[in-house]
KOLVOZA-456583 format. One record per residue: y, z, x of N, C-alpha, C in turn. Coordinates in steps of 0.001 Angstrom, whole numbers, plus 500000, padded with zeros to 6 digits. Layout:
<pts>
YZXYZXYZX
...
</pts>
This chain:
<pts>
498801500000500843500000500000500000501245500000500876
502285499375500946503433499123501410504360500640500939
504766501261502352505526502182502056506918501659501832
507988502744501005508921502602500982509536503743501722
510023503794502502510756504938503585512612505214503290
512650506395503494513941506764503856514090507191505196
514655507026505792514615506949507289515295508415507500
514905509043508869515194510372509367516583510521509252
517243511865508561518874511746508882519282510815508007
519039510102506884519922509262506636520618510233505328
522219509741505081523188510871503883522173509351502698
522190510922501839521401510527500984522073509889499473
523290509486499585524340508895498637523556508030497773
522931507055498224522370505596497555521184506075496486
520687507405497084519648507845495869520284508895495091
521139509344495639521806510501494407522438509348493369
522788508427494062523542507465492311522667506573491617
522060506264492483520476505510492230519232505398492081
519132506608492117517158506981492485516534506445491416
517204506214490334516042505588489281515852504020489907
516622503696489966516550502317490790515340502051492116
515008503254492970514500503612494001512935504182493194
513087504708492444511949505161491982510816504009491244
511342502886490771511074501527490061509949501098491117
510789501025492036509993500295493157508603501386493460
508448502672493496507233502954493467506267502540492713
506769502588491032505937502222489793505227500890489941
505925500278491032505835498589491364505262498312492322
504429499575492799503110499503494036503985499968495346
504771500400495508505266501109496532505045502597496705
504692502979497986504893504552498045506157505053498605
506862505579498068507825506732498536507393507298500172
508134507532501065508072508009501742509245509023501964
508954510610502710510265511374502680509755511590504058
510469511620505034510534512625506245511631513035506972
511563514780506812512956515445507633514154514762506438
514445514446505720515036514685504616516012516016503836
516808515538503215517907516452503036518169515695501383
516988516895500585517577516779498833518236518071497940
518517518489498535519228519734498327519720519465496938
520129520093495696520614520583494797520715519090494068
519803517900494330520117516759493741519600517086492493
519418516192491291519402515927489794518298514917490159
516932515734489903515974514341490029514814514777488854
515549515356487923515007515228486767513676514054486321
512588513913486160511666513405485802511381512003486273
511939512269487721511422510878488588509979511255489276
509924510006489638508265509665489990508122509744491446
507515510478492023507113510890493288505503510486493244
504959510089492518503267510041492126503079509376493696
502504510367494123501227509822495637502459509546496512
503736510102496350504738510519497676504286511159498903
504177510530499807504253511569501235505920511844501458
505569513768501437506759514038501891506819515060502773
507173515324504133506933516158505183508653516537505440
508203517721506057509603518197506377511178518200505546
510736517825504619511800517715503806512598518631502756
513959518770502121514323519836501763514956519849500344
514378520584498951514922520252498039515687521285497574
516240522735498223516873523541498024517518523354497061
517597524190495361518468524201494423518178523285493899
517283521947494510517051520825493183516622520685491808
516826520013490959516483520062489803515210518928489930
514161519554489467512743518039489440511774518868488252
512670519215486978511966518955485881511505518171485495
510452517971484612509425516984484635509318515879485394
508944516011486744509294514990487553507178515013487583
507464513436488371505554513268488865505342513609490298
504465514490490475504426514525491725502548514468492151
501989513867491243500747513858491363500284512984492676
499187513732493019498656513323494026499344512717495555
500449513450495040501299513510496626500752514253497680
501267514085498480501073514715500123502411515403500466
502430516725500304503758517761500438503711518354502195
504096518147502977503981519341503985504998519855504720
504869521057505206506248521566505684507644521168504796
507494521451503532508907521207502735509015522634501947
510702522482501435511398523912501538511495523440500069
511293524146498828511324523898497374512698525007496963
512723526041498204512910527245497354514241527359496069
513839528061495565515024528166493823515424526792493537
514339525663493524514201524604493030513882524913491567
514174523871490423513824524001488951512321523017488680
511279523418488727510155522424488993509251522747487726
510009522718486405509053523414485213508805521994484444
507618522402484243506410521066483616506322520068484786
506817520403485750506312519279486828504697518959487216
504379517583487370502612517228487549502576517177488697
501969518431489372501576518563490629500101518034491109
499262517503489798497817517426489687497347516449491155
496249517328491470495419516479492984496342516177493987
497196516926494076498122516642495326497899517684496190
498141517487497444497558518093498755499525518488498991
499234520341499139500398520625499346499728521788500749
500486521788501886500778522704503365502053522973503696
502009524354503416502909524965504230504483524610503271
504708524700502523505052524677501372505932525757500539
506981525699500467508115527143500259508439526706498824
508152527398497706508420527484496144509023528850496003
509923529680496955510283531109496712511173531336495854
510997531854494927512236532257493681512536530901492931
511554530099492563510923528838491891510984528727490733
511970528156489681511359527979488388510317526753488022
509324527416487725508071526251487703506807526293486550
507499526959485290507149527404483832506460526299483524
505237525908483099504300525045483013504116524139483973
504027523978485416504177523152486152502654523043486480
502031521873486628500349521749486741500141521184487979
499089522266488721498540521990489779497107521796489975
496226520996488865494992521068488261494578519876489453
493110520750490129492739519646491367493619519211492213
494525520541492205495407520319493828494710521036494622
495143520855495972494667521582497351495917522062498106
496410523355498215496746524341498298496857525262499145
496993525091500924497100525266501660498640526256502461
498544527630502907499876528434503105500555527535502082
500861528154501212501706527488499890502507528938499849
503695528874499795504366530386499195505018529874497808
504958531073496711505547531260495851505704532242495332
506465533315496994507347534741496379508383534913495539
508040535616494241508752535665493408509296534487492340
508239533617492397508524532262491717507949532658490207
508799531917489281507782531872488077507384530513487822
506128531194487646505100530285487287504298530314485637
505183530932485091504518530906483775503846529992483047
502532530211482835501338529266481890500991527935482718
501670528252484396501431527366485029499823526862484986
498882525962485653497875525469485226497203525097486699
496225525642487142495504525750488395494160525330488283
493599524714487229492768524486486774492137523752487899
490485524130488961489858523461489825490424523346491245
491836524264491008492544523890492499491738524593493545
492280524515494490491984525093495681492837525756496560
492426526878496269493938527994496997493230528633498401
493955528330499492493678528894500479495162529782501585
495136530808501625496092531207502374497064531413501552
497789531205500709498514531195499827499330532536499734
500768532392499088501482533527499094502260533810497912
501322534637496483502484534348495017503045536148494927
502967536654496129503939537670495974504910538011495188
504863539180494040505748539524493077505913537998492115
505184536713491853505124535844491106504912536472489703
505447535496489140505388535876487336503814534726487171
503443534668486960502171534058486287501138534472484963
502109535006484425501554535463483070501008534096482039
499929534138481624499467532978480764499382531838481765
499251531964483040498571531076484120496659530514483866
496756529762484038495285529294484162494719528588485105
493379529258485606492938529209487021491415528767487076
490872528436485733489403528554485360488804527427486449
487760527861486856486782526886488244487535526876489191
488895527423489323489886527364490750488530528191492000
489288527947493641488418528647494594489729529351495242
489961530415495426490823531324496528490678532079497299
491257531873497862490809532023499276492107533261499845
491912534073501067492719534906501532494105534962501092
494350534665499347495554534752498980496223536316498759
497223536155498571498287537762497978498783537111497081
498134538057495507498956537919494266499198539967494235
499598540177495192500081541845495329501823541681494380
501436542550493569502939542825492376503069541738491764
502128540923491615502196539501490575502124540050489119
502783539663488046502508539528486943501676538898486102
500692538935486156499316538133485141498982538501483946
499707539007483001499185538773481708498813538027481050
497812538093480504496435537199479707496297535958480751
496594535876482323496297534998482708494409534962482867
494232533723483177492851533020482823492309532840484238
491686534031484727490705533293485949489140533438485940
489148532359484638487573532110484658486490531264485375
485315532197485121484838531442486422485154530436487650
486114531835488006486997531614489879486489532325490537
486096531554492147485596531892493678486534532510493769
486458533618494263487977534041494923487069535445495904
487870535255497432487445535682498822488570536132499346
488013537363499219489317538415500101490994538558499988
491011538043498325492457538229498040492703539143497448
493764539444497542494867540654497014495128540897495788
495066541680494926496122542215493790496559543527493757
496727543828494314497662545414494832498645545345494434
498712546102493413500069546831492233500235545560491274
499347544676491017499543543351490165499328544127488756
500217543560488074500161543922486540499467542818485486
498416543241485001497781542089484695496849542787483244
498082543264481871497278543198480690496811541814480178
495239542460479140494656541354478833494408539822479593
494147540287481200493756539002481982492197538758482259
491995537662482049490546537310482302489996536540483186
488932537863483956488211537251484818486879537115484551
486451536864483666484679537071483200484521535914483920
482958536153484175481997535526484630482520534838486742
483314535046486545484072535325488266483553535879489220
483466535577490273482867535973491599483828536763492787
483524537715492723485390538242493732484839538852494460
485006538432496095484266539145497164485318539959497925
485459540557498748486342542020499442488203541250498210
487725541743497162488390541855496461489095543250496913
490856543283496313491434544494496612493007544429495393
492001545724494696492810545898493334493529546681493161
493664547625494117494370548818494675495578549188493805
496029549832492985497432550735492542497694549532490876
496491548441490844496836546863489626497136548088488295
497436547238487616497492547583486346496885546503485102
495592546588485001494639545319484315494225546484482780
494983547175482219494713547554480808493969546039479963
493289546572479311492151545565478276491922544233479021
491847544253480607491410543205480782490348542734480952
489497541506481039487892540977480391487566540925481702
486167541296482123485703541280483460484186541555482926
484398540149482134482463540342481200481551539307482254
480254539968482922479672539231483742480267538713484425
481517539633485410481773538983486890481207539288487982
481053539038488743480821540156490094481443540792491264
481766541930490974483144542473491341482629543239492757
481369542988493023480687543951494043481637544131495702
481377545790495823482428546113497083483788546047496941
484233545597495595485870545727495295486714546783495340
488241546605495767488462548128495913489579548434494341
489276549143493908489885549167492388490803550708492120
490821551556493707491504552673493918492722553057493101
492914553650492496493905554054491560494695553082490741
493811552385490435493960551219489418493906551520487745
494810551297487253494684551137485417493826550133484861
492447550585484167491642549550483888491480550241482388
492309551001481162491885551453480802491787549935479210
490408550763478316490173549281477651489783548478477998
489516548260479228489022546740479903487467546448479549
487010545363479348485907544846479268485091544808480772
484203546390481504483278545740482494481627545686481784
481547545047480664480543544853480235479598543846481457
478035543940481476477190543417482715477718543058483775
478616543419484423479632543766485242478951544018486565
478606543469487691478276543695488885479187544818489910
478963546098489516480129547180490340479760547950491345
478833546975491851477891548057492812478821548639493416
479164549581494314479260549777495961481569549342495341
481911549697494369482960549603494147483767550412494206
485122550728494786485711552241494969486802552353493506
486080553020492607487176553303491700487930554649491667
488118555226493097488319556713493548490089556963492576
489954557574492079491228558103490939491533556960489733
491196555847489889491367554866488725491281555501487680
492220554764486373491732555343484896490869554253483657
489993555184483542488697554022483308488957554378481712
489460554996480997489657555458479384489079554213478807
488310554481477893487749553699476775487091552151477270
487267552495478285486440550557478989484906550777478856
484395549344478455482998549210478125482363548813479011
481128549505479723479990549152480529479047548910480242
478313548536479171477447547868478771476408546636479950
475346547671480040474634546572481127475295546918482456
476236547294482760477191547041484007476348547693484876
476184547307486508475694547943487928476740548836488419
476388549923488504477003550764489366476563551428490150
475581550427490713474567551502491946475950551462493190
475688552828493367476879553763494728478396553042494626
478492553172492849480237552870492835480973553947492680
482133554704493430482715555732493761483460555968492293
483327556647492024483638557264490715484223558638491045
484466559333492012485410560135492376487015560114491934
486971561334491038488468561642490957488966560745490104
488010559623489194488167558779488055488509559115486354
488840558656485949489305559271484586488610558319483915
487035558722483305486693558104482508486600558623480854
487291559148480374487271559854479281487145558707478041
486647558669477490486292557764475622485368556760476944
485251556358477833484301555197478060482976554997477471
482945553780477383481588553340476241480876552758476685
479279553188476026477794552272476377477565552754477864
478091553643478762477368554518479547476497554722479337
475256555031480303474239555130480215473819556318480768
472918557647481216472709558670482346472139557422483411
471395556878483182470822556614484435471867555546485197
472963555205484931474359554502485300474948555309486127
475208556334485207476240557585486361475213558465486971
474225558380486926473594558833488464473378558216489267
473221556534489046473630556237490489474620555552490909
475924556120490157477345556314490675477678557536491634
478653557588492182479037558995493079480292559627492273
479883560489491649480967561521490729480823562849491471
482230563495491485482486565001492084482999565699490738
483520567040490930484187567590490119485710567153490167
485418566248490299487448565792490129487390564704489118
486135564321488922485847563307487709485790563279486469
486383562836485610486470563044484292485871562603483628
484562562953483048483268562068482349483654561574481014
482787560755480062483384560288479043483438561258477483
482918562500478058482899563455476844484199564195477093
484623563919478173486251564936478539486073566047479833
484898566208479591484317567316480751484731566809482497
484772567497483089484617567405484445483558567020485200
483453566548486237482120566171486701481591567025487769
480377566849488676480259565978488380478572565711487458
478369564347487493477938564215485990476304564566486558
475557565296485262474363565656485827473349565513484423
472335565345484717471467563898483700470725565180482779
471039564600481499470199565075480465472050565927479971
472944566239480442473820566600479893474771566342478578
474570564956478684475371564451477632476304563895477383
477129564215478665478390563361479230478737562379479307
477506561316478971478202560014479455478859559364478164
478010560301476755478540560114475309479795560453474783
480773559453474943482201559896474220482467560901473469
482927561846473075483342562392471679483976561229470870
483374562097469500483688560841468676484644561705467962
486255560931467131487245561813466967486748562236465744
</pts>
């Protein structure tokens, strides 16, 4: 395919008055080319970047609402407090990549690849991740509430102080990433695979975690109360002070999951032979209200009923 280039350094006048004109010629079998580029605070409202290579380049403050950016090639470019909401990011290969303080409210990255991507403090609301591939990644303090991530793979990301309500990460790979202090009512991870997962201080009230496998996760003074860990893989999980109130274990593994200093009070479908081979002390709060720790044939693991 015949590129179309903007050359290094050049003042970018002819496309700020013209880019629809410039953009034609892609639709017309040309590729866009950007490198070392300077788009700062331009108006590129719902132009076509589709299968753009753009390296080094800078859209600081730009506007690229509904713009196409599918199956582009992004690298080393600066987005930050760019307006990028409903933008089609789909199957595009983005590295190294700055979206910080981002408006990007439905913006779809379904079968992108996802490489050091930052998006501290960006919103991303109901954004769409559907199959991507997140590796390294940075959505620090991100809004992603009503995000969807279902079959996504992630990799050593930080969503630490992210906002995820009712976001969707169903059946998602996800390896050694972060949610430390993430607030995340009604988010779903059922049927999900999460390895040195670290949930540390989250706040996931009624969230679904039906048949995931959460094994070795650290869930340390975490709000899980209401949550669905129905057949729930929890082996070897540290829920040391977490508040477990009224969440369902049904089926769930908890062979040597730290249950120290946990607040499980109303929890349901406990079993005795569950919390014995959990690790409960007397700092534990069993599901009858009692203290722990829990000792078999007692009765404890049965809620009071009001």
């Amino acid at each position: 395919m015949e590129p179309f280039t903007l050359s290094n350094g050049r003042l970018l006048n002819e496309v700020l008055h013209s880019h629809g004109r410039w953009l034609e010629q892609e639709t017309d079998g040309f590729r866009c080319i950007l490198d070392r580029e300077t788009l700062n605070e331009l108006p590129l409202q719902e132009s076509n970047f589709e299968r753009a290579i753009i390296r080094g380049t800078t859209f600081i403050d730009a506007d690229l609402s509904g713009a196409i950016l599918s199956r582009a090639v992004i690298e080393d470019s600066n987005f930050q407090r760019g307006i990028l909401t409903s933008v089609d990011l789909g199957g595009a290969q983005l590295a190294e990549a700055d979206f910080s303080f981002g408006w990007l409210t439905g913006t779809v990255f379904s079968d992108a690849n996802l490489r050091r991507v930052i998006f501290r403090r960006a919103s991303l609301h109901e954004g769409r991740f559907q199959g991507s591939k997140i590796e390294s990644c940075k959505f620090t303090a991100a809004i992603l509430n009503g995000a969807s991530f279902h079959h996504a793979r992630i990799a050593t990301t930080d969503f630490s102080e992210c906002e995820i309500e009712k976001a969707q990460f169903y059946r998602v790979q996800i390896v050694g990433c972060r949610f430390v202090a993430a607030t995340g009512p009604s988010a779903n991870f059922s049927s999900s695979h999460v390895k040195e997962g670290v949930f540390s201080r989250a706040v996931f009230n009624g969230a679904k975690f039906f048949q995931a496998d959460l094994a070795g996760a650290h869930f340390d003074r975490a709000v899980l109360n209401d949550a669905d860990l129905r057949e729930t893989q929890l082996n070897g999980v540290d829920f040391g002070r977490a508040e477990l109130r009224n969440a369902h274990f049904r089926g769930a593994n908890l062979f040597a999951a730290d249950l120290r200093a946990a607040d499980l009070k109303g929890a349901r479908e406990l079993t005795a032979a569950q919390l014995c081979q959990a690790r409960t002390d007397e700092s534990t709060i069993l599901p009858n209200g009692t203290s722990g720790p829990y000792r078999r044939f007692s009765g404890a693991e049965r809620p009071l009923v009001a």
